[in-house]
Each structure stands twice: as C-alpha cells, then as structure tokens.
C-alpha positions as CSV (number, residue, x, y, z in Angstrom):
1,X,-10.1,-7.3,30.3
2,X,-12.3,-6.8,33.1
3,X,-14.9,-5.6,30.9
4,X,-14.9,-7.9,29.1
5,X,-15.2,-10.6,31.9
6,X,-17.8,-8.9,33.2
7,X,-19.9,-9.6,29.8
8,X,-18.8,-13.1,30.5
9,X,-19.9,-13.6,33.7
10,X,-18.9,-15.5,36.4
11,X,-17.4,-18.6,37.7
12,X,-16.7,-21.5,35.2
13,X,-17.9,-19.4,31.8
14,X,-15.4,-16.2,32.6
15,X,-12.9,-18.8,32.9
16,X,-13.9,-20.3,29.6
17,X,-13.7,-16.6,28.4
18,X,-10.5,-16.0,29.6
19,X,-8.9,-18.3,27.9
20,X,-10.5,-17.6,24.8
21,X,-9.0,-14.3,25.3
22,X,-5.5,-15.3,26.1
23,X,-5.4,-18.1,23.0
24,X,-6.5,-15.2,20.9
25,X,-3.6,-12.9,22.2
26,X,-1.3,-15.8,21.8
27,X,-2.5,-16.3,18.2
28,X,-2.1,-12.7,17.4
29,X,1.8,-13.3,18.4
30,X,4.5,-14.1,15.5
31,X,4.1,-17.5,14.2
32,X,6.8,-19.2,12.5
33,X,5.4,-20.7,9.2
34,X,5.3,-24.7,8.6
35,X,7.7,-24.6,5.7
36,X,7.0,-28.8,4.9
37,X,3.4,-27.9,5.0
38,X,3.7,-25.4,2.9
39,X,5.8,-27.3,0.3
40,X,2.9,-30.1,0.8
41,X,0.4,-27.6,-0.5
42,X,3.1,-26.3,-3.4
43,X,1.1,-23.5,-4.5
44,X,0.0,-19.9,-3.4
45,X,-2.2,-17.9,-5.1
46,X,-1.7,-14.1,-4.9
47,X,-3.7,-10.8,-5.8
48,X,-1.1,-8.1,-5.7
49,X,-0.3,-5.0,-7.1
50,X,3.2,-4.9,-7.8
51,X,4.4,-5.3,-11.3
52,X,5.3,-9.3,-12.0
53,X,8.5,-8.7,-13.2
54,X,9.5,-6.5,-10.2
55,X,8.0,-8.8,-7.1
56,X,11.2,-10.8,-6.4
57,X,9.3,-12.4,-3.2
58,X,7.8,-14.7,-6.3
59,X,10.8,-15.9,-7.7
60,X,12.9,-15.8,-4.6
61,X,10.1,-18.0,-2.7
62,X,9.8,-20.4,-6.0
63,X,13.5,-20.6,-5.8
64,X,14.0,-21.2,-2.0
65,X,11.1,-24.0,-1.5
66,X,9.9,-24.8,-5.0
67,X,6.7,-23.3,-4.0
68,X,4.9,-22.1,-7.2
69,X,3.3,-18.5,-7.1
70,X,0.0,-18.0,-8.9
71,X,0.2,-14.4,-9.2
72,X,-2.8,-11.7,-10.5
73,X,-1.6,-8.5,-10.9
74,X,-4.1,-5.6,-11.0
75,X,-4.5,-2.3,-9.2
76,X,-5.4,-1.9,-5.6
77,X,-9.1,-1.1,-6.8
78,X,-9.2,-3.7,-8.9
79,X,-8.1,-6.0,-6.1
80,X,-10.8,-5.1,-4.0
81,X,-13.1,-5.3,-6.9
82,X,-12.4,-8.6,-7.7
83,X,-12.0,-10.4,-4.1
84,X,-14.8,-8.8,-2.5
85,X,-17.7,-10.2,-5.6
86,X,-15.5,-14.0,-4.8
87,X,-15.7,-13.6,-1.3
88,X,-20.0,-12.7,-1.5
89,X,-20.1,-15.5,-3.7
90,X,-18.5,-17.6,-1.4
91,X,-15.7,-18.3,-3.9
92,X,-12.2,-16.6,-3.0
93,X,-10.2,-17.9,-5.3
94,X,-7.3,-15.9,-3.3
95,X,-4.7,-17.3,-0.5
96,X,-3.2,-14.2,0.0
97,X,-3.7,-10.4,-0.8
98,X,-1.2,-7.6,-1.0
99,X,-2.2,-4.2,-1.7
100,X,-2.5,-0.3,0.0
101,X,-4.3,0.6,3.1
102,X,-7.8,1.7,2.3
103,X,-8.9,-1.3,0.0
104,X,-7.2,-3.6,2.5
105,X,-8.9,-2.3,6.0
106,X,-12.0,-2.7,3.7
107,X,-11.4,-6.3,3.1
108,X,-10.5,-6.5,6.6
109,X,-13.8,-5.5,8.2
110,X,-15.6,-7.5,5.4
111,X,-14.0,-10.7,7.7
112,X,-11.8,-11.7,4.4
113,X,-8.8,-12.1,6.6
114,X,-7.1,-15.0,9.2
115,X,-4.6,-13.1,11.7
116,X,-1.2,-14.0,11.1
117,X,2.3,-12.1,12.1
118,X,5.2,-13.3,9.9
119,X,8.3,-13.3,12.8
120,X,10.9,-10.9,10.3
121,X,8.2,-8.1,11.0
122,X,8.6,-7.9,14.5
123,X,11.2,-5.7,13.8
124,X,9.5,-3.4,11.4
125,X,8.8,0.3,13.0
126,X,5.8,0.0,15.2
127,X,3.5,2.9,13.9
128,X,3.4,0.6,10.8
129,X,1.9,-2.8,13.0
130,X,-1.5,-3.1,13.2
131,X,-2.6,-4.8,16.6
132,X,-5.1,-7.6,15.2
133,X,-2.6,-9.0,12.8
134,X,-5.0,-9.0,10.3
135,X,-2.6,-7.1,8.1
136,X,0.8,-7.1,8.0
137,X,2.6,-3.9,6.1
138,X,5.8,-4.8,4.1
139,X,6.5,-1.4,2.3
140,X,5.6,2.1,1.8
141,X,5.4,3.6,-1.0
142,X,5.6,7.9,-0.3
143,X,4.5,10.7,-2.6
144,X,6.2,13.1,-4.2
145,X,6.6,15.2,-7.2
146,X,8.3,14.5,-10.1
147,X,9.5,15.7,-12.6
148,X,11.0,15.4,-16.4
149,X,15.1,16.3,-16.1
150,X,14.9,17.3,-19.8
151,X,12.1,19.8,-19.4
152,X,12.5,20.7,-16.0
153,X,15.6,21.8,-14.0
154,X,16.0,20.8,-10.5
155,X,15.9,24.6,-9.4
156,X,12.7,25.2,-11.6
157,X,10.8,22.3,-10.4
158,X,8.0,22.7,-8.2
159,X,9.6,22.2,-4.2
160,X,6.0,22.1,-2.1
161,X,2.6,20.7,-3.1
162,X,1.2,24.8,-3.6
163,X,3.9,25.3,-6.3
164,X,2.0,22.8,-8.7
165,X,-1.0,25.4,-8.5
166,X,1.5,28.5,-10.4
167,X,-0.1,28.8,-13.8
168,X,3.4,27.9,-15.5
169,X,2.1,24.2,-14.9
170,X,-1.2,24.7,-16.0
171,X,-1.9,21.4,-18.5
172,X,1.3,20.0,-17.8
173,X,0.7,18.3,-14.6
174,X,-0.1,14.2,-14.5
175,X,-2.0,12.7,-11.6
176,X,-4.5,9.3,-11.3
177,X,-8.0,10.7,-11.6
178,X,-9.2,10.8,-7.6
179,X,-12.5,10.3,-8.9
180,X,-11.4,6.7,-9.8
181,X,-8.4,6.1,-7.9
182,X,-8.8,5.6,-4.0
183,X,-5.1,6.0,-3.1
184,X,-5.0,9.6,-4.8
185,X,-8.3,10.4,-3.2
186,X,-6.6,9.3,0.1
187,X,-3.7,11.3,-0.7
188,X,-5.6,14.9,-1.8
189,X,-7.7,14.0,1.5
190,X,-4.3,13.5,3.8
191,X,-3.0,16.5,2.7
192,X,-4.7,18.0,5.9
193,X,-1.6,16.6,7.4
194,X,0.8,18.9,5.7
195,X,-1.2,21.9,4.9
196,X,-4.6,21.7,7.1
197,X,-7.6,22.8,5.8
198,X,-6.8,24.1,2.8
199,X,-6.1,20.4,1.4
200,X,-9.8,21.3,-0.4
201,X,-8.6,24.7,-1.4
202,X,-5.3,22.9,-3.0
203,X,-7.6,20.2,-5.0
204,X,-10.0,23.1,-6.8
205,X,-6.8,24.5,-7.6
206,X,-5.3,21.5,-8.9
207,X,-8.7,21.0,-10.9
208,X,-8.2,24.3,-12.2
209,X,-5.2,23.7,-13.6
210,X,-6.8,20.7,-16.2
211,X,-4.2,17.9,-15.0
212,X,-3.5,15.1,-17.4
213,X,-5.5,12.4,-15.7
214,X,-4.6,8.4,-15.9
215,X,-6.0,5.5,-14.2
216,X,-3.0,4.5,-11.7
217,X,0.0,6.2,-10.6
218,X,2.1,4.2,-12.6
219,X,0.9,5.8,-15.7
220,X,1.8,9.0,-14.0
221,X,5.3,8.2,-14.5
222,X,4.8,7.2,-18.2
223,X,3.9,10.5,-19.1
224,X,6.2,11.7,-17.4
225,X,9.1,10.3,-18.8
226,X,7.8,10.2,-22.5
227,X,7.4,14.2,-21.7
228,X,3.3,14.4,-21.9
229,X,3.8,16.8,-19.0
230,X,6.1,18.2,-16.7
231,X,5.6,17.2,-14.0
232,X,3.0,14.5,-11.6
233,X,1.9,13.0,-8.7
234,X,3.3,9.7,-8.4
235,X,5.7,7.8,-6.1
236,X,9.4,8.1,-5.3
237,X,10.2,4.7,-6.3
238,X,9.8,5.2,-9.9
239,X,12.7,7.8,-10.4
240,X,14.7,3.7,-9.7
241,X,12.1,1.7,-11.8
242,X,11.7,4.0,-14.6
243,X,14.4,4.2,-16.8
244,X,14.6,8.0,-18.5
245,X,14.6,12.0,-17.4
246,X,12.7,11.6,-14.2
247,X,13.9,13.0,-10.6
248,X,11.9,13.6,-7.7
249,X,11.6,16.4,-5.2
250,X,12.4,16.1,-1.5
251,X,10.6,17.1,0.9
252,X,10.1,17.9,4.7
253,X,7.0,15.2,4.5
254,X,6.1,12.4,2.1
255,X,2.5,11.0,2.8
256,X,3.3,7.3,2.3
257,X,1.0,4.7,1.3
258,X,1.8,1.2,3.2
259,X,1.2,-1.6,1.3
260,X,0.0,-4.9,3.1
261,X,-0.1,-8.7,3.0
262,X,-2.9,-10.5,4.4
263,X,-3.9,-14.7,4.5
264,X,-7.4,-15.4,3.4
265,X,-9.7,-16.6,6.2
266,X,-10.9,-19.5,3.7
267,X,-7.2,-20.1,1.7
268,X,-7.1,-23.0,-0.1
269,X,-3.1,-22.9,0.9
270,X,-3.2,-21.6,4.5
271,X,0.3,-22.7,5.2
272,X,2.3,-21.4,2.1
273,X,0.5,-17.8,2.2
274,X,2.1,-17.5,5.9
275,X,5.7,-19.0,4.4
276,X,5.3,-16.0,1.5
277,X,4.6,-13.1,4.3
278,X,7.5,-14.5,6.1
279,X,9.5,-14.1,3.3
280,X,9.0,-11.5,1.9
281,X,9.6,-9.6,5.1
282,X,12.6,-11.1,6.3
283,X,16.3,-9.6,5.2
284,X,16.7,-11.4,2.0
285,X,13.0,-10.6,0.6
286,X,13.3,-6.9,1.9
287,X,16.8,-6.7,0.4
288,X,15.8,-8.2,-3.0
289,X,12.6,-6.1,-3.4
290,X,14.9,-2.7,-2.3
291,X,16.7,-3.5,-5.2
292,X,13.9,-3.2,-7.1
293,X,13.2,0.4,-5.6
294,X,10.9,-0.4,-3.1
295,X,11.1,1.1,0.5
296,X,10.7,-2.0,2.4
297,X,10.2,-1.6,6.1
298,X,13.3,-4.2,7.8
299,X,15.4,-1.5,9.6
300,X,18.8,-0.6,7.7
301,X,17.3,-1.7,4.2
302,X,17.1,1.0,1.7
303,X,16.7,1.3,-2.4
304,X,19.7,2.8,-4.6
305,X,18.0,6.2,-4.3
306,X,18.8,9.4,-3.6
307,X,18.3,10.2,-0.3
308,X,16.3,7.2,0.2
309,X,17.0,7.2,4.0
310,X,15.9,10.7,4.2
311,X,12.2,10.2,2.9
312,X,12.2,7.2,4.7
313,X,12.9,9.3,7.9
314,X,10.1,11.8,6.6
315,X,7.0,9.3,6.0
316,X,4.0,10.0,7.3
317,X,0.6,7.7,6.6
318,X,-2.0,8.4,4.4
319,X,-5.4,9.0,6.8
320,X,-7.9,6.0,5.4
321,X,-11.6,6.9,4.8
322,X,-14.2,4.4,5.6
323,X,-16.2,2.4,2.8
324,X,-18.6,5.3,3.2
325,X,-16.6,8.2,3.1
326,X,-14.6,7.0,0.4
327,X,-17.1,6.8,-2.3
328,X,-18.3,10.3,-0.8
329,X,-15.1,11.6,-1.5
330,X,-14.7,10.9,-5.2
331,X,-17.8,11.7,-5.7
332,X,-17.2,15.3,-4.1
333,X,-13.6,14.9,-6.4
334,X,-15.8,14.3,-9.9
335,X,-17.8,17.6,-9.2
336,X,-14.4,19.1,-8.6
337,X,-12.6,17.6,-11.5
338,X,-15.2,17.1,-14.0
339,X,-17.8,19.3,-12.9
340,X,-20.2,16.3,-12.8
C-alpha cells in the first residue's frame, strides 16, 4: 500500500489513488449477481469443457431463470485455441469460459477476463481462491490410475506412479499424448511433487514403455473400458461416468487439475455469465454436478465414489508452466515420446 502511494504521489492524486485502490479491493469482493438483468439479457454463451450432457449447471440454470445456455464444448486446448484468435481479432464471441488451470492463467494474463467472485465460493477451501478474482475454481478433477476390472485384479494393479514402468505393462498403458495435451504435460511435470526429480526419469520410462496415446483424457477411459489396454492415466471421476470394468487406485496424493470459470472482459451478457458462476457454485449446482461424478469444491459435497472424501482429502495442484515453458515442455515430451 505504501508503495504504491508512493508511485502516486502526494496530496490530492494519492488520494485519488487510494481510492482507486480500495474500489478495486471492494470489486474483487463477492458480488451477488443481478438475476432480472440477467434474465433481461436471456442468454449466456459458454466455452467449456465438460461433456453437454453431463454439465447440469446448463439445464439447472435454464430451468431456474429461463436463461438459455449457448454452450461449445471442446478440450481445454482447444478452448484456448479458439478464444485467444477471437479475442486478437477483437471478436470474443464468449461470455464466459470454464476450463483447467494452465490454459486459463494464459487467458488471464492475455487480459481476457473481468474480476468477479460468485458469493457460494466464499466458502470453497482457500488454497483453491485465487486473489484477483479473475478466476474462480469450481472442481478438481485428480489423477489417478485406472484400471480394467476384467483384466486387472485390484491386488495386480499398479498402486504408485513407478509400478506403471514394470515391463508387464509395457503396450498396455493409455495416456493423452503430452506432446499435445497441456494438462498431461502439467501432470508428468508436477510429478516433482510426489517423486522429485526423477518426475523426468519416470516420463523416459513411461516412453519406453510405447503407451497407447489419445488426444484427451477422456479417451483414456475409452480404451480402457473397451480393454485396448490395461491400464491409463486419466481421472477419478470416470470410474462414476463410465459405465463398464473400470476402478481406480487410491493413493497417498492425487495431483488435481482445478477447473475454472471466468466472465469475459468484453461479454456480450455480463450479467448472466456472473448468475451462471453463482450457480453453479452454490449447493444445488455443486450437488447436481457431484452427481454427475464431479469433485465439486462446496464443503460436505461429494460424488457416489469410492472413497471420494478420501482423494478429496489427498489433492494436491498441478504446478502451471508459463506460455513459454509450456510449449518447451512438449516439445522436450515429443523428443521423449516420438523421438522427434
């Protein structure tokens, strides 16, 4: 603070700084959306990444306030893809963007979002808020292995992230191509959390073991299920989504990928994109997408897994490469995967 009057000056413009200061810590604060604004505008338009048929926060909110969703589905890549070329253009077509960490703190510093914190997320855990309110999270999705109940017995299948490297799963592994996919370079990367430096040792040895590789983690699954492979690299959730021989493996940590919501600086529905983050993080959108599978963030909410409460209690957050160091890394991950 007093640096920053400092910068300002003195007399009559530090005052004028001040208060810029305190409207902008007051904005950052919980806002409680302008429902008959929102119903004025009738419309939200959404780039997300969860399936349309599992985001309940669309149907719930067109049910609630007869607010219609315009909703793109598409990878968190692909979300990035597609509203950073709008946004240079000076066309976001977007009010409202939902999608992991990395892509999102890229849009962020791109100046693509308007702060805004929806009041149900107050109580969310606070190692999940981020300070500027440019994004808010609303679940997490963690990692984990699983594994195809027909080919693989629970006391067979693999129970830390080394196991996958025992030549018995050679070929018979699933996993997004890191090369491609920036949440599974994030995750070989934030390994460093759980086994230090020899995260890089781990991914030439999962390299070595020629992985079955897809474009997304939900293909993962698919392969999984059908019996392609064994086992993969995918998240919890879909043991609940996916209907088949798949189970998951517990462990002491699950790097977690939070998902997040942010309002487009130049939405063409301002107040309806804040009335959707509200609700989908308040008790009833938390509890409808949980049903779903999803391991929303409103305390006491969990999906009909498993020990659900127990990876829940063992998340930890992907670490998130810059712009830069992202496209370093896959590129390092193709020489290691594809030898290119």
């Amino acid at each position: 603070m007093v640096s920053f009057l400092r910068r300002c000056g003195s007399g009559t413009i530090a005052f004028s700084c001040l208060l810029s200061l305190l409207s902008w810590c007051r904005n950052a604060e919980a806002q409680t959306p302008d429902i008959e604004a929102a119903k004025k505008e009738s419309t939200v338009v959404v780039y997300g990444t969860v399936p349309p048929q599992s985001m309940q926060i669309n149907q719930g909110l067109e049910k609630k306030y007869g607010i219609r969703v315009d909703y793109w589905r598409a990878d968190s890549t692909n979300i990035l893809d597609r509203a950073l070329t709008e946004w240079r253009a000076g066309r976001p077509g977007f009010d409202l963007v939902e999608g992991s960490r990395a892509p999102q703190i890229i849009m962020k510093k791109e100046g693509l979002f308007s702060p805004y914190v929806p009041p149900s997320s107050e109580k969310f855990p606070d190692n999940f808020k981020e300070k500027d309110a440019l994004m808010t999270a609303w679940r997490a999705l963690p990692i984990s292995i699983l594994y195809n109940t027909d080919l693989v017995k629970p006391s067979q299948a693999p129970k830390t992230w080394e196991d996958l490297l025992d030549p018995k799963w050679k070929s018979n592994i699933g996993i997004p191509d890191p090369s491609q996919h920036s949440t599974t370079a994030a995750f070989l990367l934030s390994l460093r959390k759980i086994i230090g430096e020899k995260w890089l040792d781990f991914a030439k040895g999962l390299a070595a073991q020629k992985p079955h590789m897809v474009s997304a983690l939900a293909p993962v699954a698919d392969e999984i299920v059908r019996g392609e492979v064994g086992v993969g690299i995918t998240y919890v959730k879909y043991v609940k989504q996916y209907k088949g021989p798949i189970d998951y493996v517990l462990m002491d940590k699950h790097l977690s990928d939070p998902n997040y919501m942010s309002v487009g600086v130049k939405a063409h529905h301002p107040n309806a994109a804040k009335l959707y983050m509200e609700y989908a993080c308040s008790p009833e959108g938390q509890k409808a997408m949980a049903e779903e599978g999803e391991f929303v963030l409103y305390p006491g909410i969990h999906p009909a897994i498993k020990n659900a409460e127990r990876v829940a209690q063992a998340m930890i957050l992907l670490d998130v490469p810059t712009a830069d160091e992202l496209k370093k890394l896959t590129n390092d991950f193709r020489k290691i995967f594809f030898g290119t």
